[in-house]
N, C-alpha and C positions, 0 to 999 in steps of 0.2 A: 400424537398430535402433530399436525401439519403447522412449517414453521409459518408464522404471522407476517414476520416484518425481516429485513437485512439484517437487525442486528441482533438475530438470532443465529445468522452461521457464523460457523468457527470461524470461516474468513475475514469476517467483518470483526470479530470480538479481534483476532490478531494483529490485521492490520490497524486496529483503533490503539489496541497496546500498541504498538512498535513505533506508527505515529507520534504517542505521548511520550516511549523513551528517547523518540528523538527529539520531540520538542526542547526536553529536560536537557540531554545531552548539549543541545547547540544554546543553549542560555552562554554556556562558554566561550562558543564563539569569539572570536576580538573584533571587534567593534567595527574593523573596515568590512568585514565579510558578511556585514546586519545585509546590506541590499545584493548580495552576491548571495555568496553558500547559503549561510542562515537565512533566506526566506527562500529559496529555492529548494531548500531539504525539506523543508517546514512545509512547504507549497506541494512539492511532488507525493511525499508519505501520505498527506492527507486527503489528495486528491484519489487516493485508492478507497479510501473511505468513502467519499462521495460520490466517485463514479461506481459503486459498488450498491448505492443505494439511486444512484439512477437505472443503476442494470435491471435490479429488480422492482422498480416502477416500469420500467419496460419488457418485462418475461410474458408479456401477453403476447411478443412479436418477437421469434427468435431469430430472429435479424439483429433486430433492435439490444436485446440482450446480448447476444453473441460482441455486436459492435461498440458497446459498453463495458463489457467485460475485457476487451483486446484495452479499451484506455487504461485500465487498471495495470495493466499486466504491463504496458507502455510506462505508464509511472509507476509503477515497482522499479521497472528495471532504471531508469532514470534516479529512482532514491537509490537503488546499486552504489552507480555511479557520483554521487556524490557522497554516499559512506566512503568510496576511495580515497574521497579527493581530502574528505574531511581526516581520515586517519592518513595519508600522507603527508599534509599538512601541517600534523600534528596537533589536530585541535579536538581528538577522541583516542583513546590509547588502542591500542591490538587486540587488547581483550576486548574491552567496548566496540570496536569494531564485528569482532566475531559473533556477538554478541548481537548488534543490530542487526548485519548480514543473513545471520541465520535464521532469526526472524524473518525477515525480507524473503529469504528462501522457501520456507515456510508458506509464506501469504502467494508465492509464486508458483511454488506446486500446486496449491488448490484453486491456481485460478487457471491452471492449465488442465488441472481435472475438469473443471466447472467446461473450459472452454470445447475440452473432448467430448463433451458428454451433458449438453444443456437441458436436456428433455427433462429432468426432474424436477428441476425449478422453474419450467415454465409453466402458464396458465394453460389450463383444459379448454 
């Protein structure tokens, strides 16, 4: 059976996890970093999520998708960089860190596969 909807690929189920462990994770945050880190981690994670289900609102046009799919891949790496900032900081341990990361990695290889090779998710 042909997938339906985004949040049917494993992409979207991963980055939807790794979004909600960083949600949990930056609850810890300290209170100066609410409008710094903690909604910028919080805003970039999830943004993969959404541009993820604008990509495949636009798989009719693969342009459109390809250039959708590059946002995702742009906020991955952007959550990257602020898992650094948060475990050097010290407001996620090493392990939680390795932990987000890898996930992150994860959601970042399938959207480089996606991005090699779009013709299967696009519309006929």
């Amino acid at each position: 059976m042909a997938v339906q909807s985004a949040k049917e690929l494993e992409v979207y189920q991963t980055a939807y996890a790794l979004a909600m462990k960083i949600f949990e994770a930056s609850k810890n945050f300290p209170p100066e970093e609410r409008w710094a880190l903690t909604g910028q981690i919080r805003r970039s994670s999830r943004s993969v999520c959404l541009n993820l289900r604008e990509a495949w609102a636009k798989r009719r046009y693969e342009a459109h998708f390809i250039s959708k799919l590059t946002d995702c891949d742009g906020e991955s790496n952007e959550t990257d960089s602020s898992l650094d900032f948060a475990k050097d900081c010290n407001y996620i341990t090493g392990e939680d860190h390795r932990e987000l990361a890898e996930l992150n990695r994860s959601v970042g290889r399938m959207l480089g596969s996606m991005l090699r090779n779009p013709e299967p998710f696009l519309l006929k």
